[in-house]
KOLLOMI-160246 format. One record per residue: residue in three letters; x, y, z of N, C-alpha, C in turn. Coordinates in steps of 0.1 Angstrom, whole numbers. Layout:
# residues N
rest n.u n.v n.w ca.u ca.v ca.w c.u c.v c.w
ALA X Y Z X Y Z X Y Z $
...
END
This chain:
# residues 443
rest n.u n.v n.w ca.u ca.v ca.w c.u c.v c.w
UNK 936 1097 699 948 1101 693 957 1108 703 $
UNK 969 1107 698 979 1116 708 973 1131 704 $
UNK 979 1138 715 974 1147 713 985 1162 697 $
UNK 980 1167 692 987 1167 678 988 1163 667 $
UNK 990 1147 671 986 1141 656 970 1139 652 $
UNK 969 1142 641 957 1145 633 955 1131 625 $
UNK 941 1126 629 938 1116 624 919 1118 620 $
UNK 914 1110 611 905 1111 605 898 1102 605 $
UNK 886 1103 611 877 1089 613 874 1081 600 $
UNK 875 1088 592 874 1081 579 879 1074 572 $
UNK 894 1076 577 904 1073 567 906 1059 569 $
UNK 903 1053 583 900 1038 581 887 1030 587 $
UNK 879 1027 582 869 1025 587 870 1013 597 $
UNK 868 1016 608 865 1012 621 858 1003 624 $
UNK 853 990 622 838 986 619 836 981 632 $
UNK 824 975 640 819 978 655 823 970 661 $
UNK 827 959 652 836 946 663 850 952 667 $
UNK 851 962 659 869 966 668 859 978 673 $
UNK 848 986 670 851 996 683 844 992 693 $
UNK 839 976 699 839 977 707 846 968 715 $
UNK 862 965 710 872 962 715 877 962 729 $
UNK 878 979 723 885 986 734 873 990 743 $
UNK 886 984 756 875 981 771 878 996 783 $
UNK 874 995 793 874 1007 802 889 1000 813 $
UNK 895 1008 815 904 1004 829 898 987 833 $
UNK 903 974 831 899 959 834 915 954 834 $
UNK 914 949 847 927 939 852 917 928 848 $
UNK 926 918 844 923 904 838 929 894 848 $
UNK 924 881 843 924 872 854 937 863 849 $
UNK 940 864 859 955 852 859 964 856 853 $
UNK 969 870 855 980 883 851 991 881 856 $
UNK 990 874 869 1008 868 872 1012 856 869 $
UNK 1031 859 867 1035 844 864 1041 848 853 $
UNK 1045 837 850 1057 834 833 1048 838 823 $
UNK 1047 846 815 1041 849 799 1041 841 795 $
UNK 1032 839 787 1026 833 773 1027 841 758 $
UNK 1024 840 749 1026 845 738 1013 856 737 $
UNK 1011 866 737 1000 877 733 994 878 719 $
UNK 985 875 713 976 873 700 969 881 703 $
UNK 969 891 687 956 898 693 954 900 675 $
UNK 943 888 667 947 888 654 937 902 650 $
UNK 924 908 658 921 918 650 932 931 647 $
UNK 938 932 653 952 938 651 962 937 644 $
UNK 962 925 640 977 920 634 987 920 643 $
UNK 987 918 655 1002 918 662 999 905 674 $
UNK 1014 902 680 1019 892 685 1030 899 691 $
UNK 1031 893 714 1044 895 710 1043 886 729 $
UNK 1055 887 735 1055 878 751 1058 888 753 $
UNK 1048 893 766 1047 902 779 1061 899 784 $
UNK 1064 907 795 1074 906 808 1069 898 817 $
UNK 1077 888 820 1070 881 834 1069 888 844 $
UNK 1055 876 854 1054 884 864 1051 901 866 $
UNK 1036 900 855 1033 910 851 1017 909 854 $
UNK 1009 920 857 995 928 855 989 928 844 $
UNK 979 921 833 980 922 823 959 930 825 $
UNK 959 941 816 948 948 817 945 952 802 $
UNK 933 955 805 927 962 791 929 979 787 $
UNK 924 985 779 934 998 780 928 1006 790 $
UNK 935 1015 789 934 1023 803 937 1038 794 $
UNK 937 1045 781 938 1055 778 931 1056 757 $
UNK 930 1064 759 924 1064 745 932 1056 729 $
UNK 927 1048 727 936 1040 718 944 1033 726 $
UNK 945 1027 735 951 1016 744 945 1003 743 $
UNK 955 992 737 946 981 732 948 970 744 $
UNK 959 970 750 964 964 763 977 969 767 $
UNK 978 965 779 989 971 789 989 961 800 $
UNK 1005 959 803 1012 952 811 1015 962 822 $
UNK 1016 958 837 1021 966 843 1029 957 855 $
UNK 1037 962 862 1047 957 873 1038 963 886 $
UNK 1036 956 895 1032 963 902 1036 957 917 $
UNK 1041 965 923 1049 967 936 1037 961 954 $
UNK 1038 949 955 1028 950 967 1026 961 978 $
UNK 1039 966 977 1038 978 990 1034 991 982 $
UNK 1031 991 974 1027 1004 969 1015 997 955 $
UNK 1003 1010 962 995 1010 947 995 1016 934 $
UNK 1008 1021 932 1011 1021 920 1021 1015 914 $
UNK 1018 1011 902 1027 1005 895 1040 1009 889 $
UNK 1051 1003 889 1062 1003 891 1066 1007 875 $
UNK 1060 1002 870 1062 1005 854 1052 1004 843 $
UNK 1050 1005 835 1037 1004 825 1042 1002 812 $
UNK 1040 990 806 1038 988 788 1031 986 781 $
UNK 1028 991 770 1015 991 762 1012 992 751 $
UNK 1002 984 745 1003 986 728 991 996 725 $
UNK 991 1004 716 985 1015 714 978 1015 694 $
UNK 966 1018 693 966 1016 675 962 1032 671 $
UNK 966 1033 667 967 1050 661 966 1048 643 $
UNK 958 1057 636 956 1057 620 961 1073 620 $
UNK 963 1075 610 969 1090 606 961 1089 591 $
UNK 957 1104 590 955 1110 574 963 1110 564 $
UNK 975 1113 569 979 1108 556 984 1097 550 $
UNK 983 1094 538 982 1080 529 992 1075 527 $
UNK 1004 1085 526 1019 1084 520 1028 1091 533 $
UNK 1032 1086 539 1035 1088 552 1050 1083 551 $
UNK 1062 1097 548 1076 1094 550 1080 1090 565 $
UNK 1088 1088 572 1089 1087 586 1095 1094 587 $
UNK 1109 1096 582 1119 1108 581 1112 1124 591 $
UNK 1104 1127 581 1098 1136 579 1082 1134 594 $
UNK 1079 1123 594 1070 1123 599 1075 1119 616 $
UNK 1087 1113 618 1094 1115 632 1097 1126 635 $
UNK 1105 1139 631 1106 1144 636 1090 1157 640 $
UNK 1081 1160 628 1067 1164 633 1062 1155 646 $
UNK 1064 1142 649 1062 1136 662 1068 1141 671 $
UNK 1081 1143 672 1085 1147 681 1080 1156 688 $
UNK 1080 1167 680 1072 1183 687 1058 1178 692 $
UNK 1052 1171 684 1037 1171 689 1037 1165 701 $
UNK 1042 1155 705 1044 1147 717 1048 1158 727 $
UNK 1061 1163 724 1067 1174 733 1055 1186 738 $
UNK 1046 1183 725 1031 1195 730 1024 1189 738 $
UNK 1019 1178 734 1011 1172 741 1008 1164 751 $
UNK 1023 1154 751 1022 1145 761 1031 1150 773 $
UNK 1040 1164 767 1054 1168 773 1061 1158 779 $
UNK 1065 1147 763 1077 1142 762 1087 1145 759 $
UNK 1101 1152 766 1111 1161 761 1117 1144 756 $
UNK 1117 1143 742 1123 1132 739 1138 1136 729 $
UNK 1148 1123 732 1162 1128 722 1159 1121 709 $
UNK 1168 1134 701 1162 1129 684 1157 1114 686 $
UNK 1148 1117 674 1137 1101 671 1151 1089 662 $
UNK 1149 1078 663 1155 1071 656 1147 1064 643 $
UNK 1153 1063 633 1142 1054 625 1151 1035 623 $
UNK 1141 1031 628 1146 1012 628 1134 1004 623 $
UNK 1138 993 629 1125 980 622 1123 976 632 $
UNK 1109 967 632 1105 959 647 1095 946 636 $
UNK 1102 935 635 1103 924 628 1099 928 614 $
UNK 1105 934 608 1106 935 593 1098 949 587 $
UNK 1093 957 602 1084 970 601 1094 980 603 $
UNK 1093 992 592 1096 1003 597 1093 1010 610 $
UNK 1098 1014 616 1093 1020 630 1104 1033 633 $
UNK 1097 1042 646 1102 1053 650 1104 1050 668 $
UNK 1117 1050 671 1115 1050 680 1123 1062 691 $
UNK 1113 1066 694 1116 1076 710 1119 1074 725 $
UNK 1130 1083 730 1132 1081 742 1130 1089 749 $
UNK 1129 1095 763 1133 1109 766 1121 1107 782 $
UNK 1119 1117 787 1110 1121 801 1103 1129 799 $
UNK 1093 1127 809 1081 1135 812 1085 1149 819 $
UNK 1081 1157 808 1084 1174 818 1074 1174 831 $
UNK 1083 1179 840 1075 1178 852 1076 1168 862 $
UNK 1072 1155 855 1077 1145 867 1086 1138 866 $
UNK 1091 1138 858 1108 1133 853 1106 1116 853 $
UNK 1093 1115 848 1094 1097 845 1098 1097 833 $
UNK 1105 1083 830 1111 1077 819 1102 1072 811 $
UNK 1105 1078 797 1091 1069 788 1100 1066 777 $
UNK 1098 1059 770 1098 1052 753 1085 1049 746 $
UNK 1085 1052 734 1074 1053 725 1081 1045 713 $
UNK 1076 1036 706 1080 1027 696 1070 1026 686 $
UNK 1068 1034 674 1056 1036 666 1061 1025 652 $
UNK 1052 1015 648 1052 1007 638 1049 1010 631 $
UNK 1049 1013 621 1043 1013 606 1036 1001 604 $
UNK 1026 997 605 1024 982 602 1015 982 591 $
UNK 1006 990 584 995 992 574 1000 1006 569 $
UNK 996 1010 556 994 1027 550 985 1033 561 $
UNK 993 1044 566 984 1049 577 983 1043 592 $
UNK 984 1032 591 979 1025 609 993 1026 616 $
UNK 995 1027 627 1008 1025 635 1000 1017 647 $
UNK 1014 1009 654 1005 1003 666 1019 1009 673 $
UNK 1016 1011 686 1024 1022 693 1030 1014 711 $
UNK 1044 1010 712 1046 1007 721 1049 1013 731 $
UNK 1044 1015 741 1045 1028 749 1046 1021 760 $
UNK 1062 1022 771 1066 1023 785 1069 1033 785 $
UNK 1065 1031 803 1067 1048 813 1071 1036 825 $
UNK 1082 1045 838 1085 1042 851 1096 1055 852 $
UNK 1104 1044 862 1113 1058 870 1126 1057 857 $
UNK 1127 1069 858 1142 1072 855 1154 1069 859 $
UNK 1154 1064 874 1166 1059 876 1162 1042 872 $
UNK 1152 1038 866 1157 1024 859 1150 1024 845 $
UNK 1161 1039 839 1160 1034 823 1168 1025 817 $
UNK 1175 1024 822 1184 1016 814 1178 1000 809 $
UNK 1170 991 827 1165 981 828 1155 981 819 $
UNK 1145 990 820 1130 996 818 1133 992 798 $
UNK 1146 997 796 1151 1001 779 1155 985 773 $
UNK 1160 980 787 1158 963 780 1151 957 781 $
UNK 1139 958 790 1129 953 789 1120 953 775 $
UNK 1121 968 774 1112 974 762 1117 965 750 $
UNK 1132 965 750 1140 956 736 1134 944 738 $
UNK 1138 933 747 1130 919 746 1115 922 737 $
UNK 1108 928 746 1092 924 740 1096 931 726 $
UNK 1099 942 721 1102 942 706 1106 931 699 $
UNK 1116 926 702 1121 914 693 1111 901 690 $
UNK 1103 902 703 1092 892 702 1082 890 694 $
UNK 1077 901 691 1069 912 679 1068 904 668 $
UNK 1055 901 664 1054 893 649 1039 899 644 $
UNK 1038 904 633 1028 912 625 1019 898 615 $
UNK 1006 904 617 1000 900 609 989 904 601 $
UNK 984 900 588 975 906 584 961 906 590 $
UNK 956 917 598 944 912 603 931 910 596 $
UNK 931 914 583 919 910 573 911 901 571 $
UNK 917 892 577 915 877 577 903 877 590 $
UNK 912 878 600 902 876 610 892 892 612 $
UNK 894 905 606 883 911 608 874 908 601 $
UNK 875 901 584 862 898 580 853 882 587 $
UNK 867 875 598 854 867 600 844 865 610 $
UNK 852 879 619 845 882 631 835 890 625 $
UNK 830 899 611 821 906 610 808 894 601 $
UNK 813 882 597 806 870 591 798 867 600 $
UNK 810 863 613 803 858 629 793 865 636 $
UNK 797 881 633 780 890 642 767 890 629 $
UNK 770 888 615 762 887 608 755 875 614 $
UNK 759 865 613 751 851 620 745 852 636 $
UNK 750 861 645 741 862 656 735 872 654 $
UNK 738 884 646 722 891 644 713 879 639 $
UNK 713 876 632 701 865 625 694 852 635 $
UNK 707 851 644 700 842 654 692 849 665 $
UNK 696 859 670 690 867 677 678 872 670 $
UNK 673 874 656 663 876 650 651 867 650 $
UNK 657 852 654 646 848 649 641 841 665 $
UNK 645 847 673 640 837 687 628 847 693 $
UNK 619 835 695 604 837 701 602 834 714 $
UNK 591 833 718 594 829 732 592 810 731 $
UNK 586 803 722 581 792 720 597 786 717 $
UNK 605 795 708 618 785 707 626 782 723 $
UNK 629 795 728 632 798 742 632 785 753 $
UNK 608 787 752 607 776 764 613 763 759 $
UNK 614 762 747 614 746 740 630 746 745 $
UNK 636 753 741 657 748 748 656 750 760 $
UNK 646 758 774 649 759 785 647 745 792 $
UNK 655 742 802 653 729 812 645 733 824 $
UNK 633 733 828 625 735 838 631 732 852 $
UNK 636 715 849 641 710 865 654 718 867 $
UNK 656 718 881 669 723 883 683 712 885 $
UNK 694 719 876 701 711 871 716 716 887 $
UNK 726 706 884 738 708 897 747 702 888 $
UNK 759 707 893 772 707 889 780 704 900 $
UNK 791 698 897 803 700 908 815 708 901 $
UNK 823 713 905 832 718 901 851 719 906 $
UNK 854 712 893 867 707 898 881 714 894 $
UNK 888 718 900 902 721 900 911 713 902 $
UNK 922 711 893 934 705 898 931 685 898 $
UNK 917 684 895 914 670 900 908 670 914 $
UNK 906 680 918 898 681 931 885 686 932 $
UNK 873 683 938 862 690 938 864 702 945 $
UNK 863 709 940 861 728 948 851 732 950 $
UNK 839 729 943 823 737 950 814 728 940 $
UNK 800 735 939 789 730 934 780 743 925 $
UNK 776 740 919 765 752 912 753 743 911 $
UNK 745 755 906 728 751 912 725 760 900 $
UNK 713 759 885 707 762 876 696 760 876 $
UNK 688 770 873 673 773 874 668 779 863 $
UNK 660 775 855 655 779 842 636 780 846 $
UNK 631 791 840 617 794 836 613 806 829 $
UNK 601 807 830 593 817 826 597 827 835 $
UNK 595 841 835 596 849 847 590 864 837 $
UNK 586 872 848 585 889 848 591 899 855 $
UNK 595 909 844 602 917 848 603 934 843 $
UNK 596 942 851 593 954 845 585 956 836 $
UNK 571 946 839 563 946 835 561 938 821 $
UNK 572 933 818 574 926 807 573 913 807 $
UNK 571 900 798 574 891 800 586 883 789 $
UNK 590 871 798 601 868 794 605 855 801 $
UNK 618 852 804 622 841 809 634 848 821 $
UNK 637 837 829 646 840 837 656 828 842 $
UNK 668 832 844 676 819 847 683 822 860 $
UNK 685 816 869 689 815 884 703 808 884 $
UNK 712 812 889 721 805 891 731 808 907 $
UNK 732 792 911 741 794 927 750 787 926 $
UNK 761 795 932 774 787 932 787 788 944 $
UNK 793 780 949 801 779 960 814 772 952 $
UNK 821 777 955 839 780 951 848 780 960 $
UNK 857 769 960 873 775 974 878 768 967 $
UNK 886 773 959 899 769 953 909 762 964 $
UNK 919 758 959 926 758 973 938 767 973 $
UNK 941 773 982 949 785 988 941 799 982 $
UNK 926 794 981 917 809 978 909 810 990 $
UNK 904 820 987 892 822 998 877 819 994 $
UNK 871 812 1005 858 811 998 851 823 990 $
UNK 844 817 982 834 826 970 820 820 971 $
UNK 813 828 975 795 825 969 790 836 963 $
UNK 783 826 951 775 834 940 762 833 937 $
UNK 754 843 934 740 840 932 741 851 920 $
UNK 737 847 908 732 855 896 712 851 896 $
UNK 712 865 885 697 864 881 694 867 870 $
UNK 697 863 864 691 867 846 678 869 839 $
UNK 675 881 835 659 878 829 659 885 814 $
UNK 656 879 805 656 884 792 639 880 786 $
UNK 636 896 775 624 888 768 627 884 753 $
UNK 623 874 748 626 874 737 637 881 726 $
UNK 628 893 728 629 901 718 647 910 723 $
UNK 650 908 734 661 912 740 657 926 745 $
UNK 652 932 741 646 946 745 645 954 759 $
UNK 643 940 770 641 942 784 652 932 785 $
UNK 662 935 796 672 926 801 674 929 818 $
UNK 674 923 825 679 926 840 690 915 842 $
UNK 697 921 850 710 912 858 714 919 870 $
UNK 710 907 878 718 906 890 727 900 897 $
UNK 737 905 902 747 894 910 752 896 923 $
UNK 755 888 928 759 890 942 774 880 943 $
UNK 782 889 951 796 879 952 802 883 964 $
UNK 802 868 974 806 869 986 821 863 990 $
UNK 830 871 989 843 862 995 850 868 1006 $
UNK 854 855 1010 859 855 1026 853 845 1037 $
UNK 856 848 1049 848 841 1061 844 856 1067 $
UNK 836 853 1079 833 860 1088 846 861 1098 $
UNK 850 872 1103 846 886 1100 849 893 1090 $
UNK 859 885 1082 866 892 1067 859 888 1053 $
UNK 846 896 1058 836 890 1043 837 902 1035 $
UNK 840 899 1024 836 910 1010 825 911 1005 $
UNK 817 921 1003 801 915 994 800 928 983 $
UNK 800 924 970 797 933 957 785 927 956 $
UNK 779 936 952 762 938 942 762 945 931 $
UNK 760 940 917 760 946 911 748 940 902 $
UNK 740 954 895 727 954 893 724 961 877 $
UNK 719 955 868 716 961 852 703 962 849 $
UNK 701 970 840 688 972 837 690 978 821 $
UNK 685 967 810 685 973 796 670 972 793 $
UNK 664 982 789 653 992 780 659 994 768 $
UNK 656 991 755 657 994 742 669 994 745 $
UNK 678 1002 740 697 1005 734 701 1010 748 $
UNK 695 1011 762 703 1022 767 705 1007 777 $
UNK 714 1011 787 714 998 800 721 1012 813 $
UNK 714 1005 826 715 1018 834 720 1004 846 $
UNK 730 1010 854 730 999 863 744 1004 876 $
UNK 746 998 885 750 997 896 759 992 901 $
UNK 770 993 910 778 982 918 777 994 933 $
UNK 770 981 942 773 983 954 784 976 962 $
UNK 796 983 971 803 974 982 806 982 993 $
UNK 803 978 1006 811 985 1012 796 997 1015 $
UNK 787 997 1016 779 1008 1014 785 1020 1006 $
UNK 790 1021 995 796 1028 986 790 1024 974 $
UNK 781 1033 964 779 1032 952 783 1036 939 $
UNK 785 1026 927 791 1034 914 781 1031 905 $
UNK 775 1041 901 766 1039 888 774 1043 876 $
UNK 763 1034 866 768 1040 850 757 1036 841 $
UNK 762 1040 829 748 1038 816 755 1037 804 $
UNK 745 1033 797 756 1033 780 749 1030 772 $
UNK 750 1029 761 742 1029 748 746 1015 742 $
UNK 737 1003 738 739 996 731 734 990 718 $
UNK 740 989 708 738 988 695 722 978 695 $
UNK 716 986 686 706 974 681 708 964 672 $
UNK 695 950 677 697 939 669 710 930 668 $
UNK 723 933 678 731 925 680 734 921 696 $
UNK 729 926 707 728 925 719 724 911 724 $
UNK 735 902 730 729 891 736 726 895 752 $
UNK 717 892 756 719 895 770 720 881 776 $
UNK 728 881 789 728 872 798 725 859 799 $
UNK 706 858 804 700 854 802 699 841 789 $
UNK 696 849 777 699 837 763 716 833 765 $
UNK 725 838 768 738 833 765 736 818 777 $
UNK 728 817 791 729 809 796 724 792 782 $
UNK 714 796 768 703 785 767 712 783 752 $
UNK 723 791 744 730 794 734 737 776 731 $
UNK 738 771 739 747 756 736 730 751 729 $
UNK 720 752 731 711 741 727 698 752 717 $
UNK 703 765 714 694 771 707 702 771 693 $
UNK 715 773 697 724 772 677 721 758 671 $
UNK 726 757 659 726 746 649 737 737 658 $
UNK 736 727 661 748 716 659 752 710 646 $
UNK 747 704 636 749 694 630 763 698 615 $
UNK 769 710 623 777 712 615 788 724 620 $
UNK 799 727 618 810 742 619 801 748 620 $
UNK 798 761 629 792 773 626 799 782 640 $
UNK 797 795 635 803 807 645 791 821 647 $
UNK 787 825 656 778 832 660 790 845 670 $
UNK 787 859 667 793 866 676 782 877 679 $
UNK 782 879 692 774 888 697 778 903 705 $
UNK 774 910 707 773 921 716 772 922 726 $
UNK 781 921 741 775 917 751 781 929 764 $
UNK 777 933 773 779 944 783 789 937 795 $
UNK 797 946 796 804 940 814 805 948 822 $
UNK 795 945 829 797 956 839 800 959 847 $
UNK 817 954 852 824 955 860 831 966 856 $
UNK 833 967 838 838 980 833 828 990 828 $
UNK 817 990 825 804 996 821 811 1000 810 $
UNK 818 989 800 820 983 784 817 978 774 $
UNK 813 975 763 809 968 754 821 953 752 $
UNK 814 945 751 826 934 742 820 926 732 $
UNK 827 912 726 826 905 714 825 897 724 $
UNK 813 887 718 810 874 726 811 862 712 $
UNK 819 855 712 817 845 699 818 829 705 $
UNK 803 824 702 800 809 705 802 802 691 $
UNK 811 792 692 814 785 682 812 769 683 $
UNK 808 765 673 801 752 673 817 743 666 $
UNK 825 737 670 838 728 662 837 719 654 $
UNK 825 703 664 820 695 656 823 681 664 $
UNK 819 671 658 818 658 667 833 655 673 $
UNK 838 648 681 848 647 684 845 634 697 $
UNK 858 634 702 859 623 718 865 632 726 $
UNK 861 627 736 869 634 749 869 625 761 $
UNK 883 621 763 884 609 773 876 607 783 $
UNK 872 619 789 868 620 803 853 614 802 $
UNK 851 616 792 831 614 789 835 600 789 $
UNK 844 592 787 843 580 787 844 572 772 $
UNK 852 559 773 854 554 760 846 549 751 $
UNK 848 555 740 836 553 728 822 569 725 $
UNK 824 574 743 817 585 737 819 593 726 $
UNK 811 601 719 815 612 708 806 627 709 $
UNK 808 632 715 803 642 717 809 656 707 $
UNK 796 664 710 800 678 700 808 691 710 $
UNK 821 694 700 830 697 706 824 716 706 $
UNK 826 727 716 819 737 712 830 748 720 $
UNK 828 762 716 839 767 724 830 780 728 $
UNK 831 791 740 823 802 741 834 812 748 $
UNK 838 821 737 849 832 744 840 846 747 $
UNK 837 852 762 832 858 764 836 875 759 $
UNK 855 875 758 857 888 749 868 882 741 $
UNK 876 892 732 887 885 725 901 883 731 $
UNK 905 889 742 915 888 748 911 878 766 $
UNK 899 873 764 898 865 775 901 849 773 $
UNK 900 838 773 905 822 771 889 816 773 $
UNK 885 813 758 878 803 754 872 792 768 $
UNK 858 791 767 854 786 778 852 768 769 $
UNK 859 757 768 856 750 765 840 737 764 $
UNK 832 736 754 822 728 758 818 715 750 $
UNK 816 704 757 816 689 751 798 690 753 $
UNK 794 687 742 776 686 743 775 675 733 $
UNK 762 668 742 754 661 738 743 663 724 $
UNK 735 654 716 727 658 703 720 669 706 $
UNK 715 674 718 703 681 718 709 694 724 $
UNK 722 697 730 727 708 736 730 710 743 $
UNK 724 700 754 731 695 770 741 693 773 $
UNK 749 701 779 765 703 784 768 691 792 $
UNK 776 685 787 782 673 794 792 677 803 $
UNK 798 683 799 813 691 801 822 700 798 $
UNK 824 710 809 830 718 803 842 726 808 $
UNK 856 730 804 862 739 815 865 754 809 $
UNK 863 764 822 860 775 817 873 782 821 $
UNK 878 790 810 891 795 808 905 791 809 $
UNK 902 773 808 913 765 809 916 761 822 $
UNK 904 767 832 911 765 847 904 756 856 $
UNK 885 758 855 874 751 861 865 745 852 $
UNK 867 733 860 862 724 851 847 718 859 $
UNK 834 718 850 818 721 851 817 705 849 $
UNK 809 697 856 804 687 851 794 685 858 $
UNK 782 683 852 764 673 853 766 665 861 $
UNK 755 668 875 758 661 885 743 658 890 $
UNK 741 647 896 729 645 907 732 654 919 $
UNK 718 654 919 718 661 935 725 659 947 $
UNK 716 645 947 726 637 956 739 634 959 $
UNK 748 633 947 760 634 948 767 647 951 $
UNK 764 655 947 764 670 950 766 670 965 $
UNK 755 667 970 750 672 982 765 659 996 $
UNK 768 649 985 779 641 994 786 645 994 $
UNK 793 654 985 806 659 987 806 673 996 $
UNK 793 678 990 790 692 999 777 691 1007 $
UNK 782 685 1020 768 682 1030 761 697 1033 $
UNK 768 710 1032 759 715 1036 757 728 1026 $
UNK 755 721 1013 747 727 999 737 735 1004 $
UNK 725 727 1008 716 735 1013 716 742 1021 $
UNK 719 744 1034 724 758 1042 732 766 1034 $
UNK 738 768 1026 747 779 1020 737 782 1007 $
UNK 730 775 1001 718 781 989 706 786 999 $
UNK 706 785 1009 690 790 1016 697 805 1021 $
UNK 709 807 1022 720 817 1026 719 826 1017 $
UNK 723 817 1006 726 829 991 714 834 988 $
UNK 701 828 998 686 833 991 680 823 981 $
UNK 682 813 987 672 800 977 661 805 975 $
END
C-alpha cells in the first residue's frame, strides 16, 4: 500500500494464484516495438502500452506491470507507467471525500506535492486523478486511481521529467482512453479450478507413472525462425540421484542464432523425485563468440517448501531463498514429461506453482489440453491434439500439437520458435558440428 492509506488484508481475500502474481523487478521478452493490447483478466483490466516501450513486471509493492522508456545512452529510464491494485477498508468509499484524504497521504508519503485531485471516469469508472511533483527531485508524476470494485482501485501511476509534462500528460491520456474493465471473477475462479486439478495431478504421480511417460532414447529437435533453421536441441530423460534421494532427471542441450542475434548455448539439468520434495536445477547460458563471451550459471536446490539457490556471472555471485507452498509445486523436471502424463482424451486445464529464478519469484504455470484439431504443417489429413503451456500469466502461451500418447510433434514457443522432432542425422546436416558444441556444453 501507499504509504497512509489503510488497507486490510481481510477485506479482500487474496487467494494464492494472485499472490503469487506479483513478480520481483523482471524485464520481459520482446518489450520493444508497436504495442499490442495488454490483458490482464485476473485483474479485470485492459488497455495499449506506449510504443516502443520496456514492458516489466512490478518493481514496487502492489505493482502489477510497468512500461518504461528507456534512453540507450543512459541507464535510466526516461519515464515510467504503471498499473498498481490497491483494496482499501472501507466498504462505502465517497471519492469526494476520499480524494482529498489522498491527497495529504501521498503528500506524506510518497511527497507528492500534487494540485487539487480531480474527480472523472476512465471507461465508465469513477476515478481520481492527480497531478503535481516529487518534493525534492522535482520529477513529474500523475496518479490515476479507478474505482473499479467496492473497495479495489487499480492505480495508474507515471513519473519522468518535468520539463516533459505536458507530453508525459498525453501520453498518460492515450493509454487511459484505451482502458477497458472487466469482471475478473470469471477468470479468478478458473484459475483456482485449474490449481485444484494440478494439486491432484501432482498427488497422484509415483515413480512407476514417471518412468512409464519418460523417453529413455535421446530425442533432437531443430529449431526454426522466420522459416529458417536457427539451432538444434538435444533431450535426455532417466532415472537419476540427487542429494541422496532418488528420482529422475532430464538433460537438455541447445544451440540458438537467431539472425541478427548472437549465438546462445544452453545446457539445463533437471532432477525431481516423485514426490516433488527434492528438486535441483541447473543451467548454463553462453552468448556471444570469443572474446565477447557471456556465461550465467544459475543453480536451485528445493528441500520440502524452502528452495535455496544461485546466479553466477562474471565471477560475481547473487543468492536467494524462499518459501514454497506445499502440494502445488511443479518442479522443472515433471513440467519437461506434463504433455504425456495429463489426460488427453478430452478439454482439461491443470495450474501449477512454479519458481523463476532469474527473479527468486513465485509464478502460475497453466498446461492446458484444447483437443483434436489439424495443423497444416504436420501434413494433410493429420489430426493431432492441440495443447497450450503458459509458463506465467503475462508471458505468451507456448503452443503444442501432440500425438495419442503425448509426443510433441510440434511446437512454437511464445509465438516466436518453432520446436520440431528431428533425426539425428538430419540434425547433425544442417549442424555439422552438433557434436563439438554438445561435447563443449559438457556432453
Amino acid at each position: 500500500m501507499f504509504a497512509g492509506i489503510t488497507a486490510s488484508r481481510g477485506a479482500i481475500v487474496i487467494s494464492l494464484f494472485l499472490s503469487v502474481a506479483a513478480c520481483g523487478q523482471q524485464y520481459l521478452a520482446g518489450g520493444q516495438g508497436k504495442s499490442a493490447r495488454y490483458t490482464d483478466p485476473l485483474y479485470g483490466y485492459s488497455l495499449v502500452p506506449p510504443d516502443e516501450v520496456q514492458q516489466r513486471r512490478g518493481n514496487a509493492v502492489g505493482m502489477l506491470m510497468s512500461w518504461s522508456k528507456i534512453d540507450p545512452s543512459s541507464p535510466v529510464a526516461s519515464w515510467t507507467l504503471g498499473i498498481q491494485h490497491r483494496v482499501e477498508t472501507n466498504k462505502d468509499i465517497s471519492l469526494d471525500a476520499f480524494s482529498k484524504a489522498l491527497s495529504l497521504r501521498l503528500r506524506l508519503g510518497e511527497k507528492l506535492k500534487a494540485a487539487p485531485a480531480k474527480l472523472t471516469t476512465v471507461s465508465g469508472k469513477s476515478a481520481i486523478d492527480l497531478v503535481g511533483t516529487t518534493i525534492g527531485t522535482g520529477a513529474w508524476q500523475r496518479q490515476v486511481w479507478v474505482l473499479v470494485r467496492p473497495q479495489e482501485f487499480l492505480v495508474m501511476k507515471m513519473t519522468g521529467s518535468a520539463s516533459e509534462a505536458s507530453r508525459l500528460s498525453a501520453i498518460c491520456d492515450k493509454v487511459l482512453a484505451s482502458m477497458q474493465f472487466s469482471d475478473p471473477a470469471v477468470a479468478r475462479s478458473r484459475r483456482a479450478r485449474d490449481l485444484k486439478e494440478g494439486v491432484k495431478l501432482l498427488g497422484s504421480l509415483d515413480m512407476a507413472k514417471l518412468l512409464a511417460a519418460m523417453k529413455l532414447e535421446p530425442r533432437w529437435y531443430l529449431l526454426q525462425m522466420d522459416g529458417k533453421y536457427v539451432g538444434f536441441r538435444r533431450v535426455i530423460e532417466g532415472p537419476g540421484q540427487r542429494k541422496g534421494a532418488q528420482g529422475f532427471e532430464v538433460k537438455v542441450w541447445q544451440k540458438l542464432q537467431a539472425i541478427g542475434k548472437l549465438p546462445r548455448l544452453e545446457k539445463k539439468v533437471m532432477f525431481a523425485t516423485p514426490d516433488g520434495k527434492v528438486a535441483w536445477f541447473w543451467h548454463r547460458v553462453q552468448t556471444g563468440a570469443r572474446p565477447h563471451v557471456r556465461v550465467v550459471t544459475t543453480e536451485t536446490l528445493k528441500q520440502d517448501q524452502a528452495i535455496v539457490g544461485s546466479t553466477m556471472e562474471g565471477g560475481q555471485a547473487r543468492t536467494f531463498n524462499t518459501i514454497v507452498p506445499a502440494g502445488s509445486y511443479m518442479p522443472r523436471a515433471i513440467v519437461q514429461l506434463l504433455p504425456r502424463l495429463v489426460a488427453r482424451d478430452e478439454p482439461s486445464s491443470q495450474a501449477f506453482i512454479s519458481h523463476n529464478p532469474d527473479w527468486n519469484c513465485l509464478e502460475m504455470r497453466t498446461f492446458s489440453i484444447i483437443g483434436p484439431g489439424r495443423e497444416k504443417s504436420l501434413g494433410q489429413g493429420v489430426i493431432a491434439i492441440r495443447a497450450t503451456d503458459q509458463p506465467a500469466r503475462d508471458v505468451e502461451a507456448t503452443e503444442l500439437w501432440l500425438d495419442e500418447n503425448g509426443k510433441v510433434l510440434r511446437c512454437v514457443e511464445q509465438g516466436q520458435l518453432t520446436v520440431i522432432p528431428a533425426a539425428e542425422k538430419l540434425v547433425k546436416a544442417f549442424f555439422p558440428k552438433a557434436e563439438q558444441l554438445l561435447k563443449a556444453m559438457g556432453d
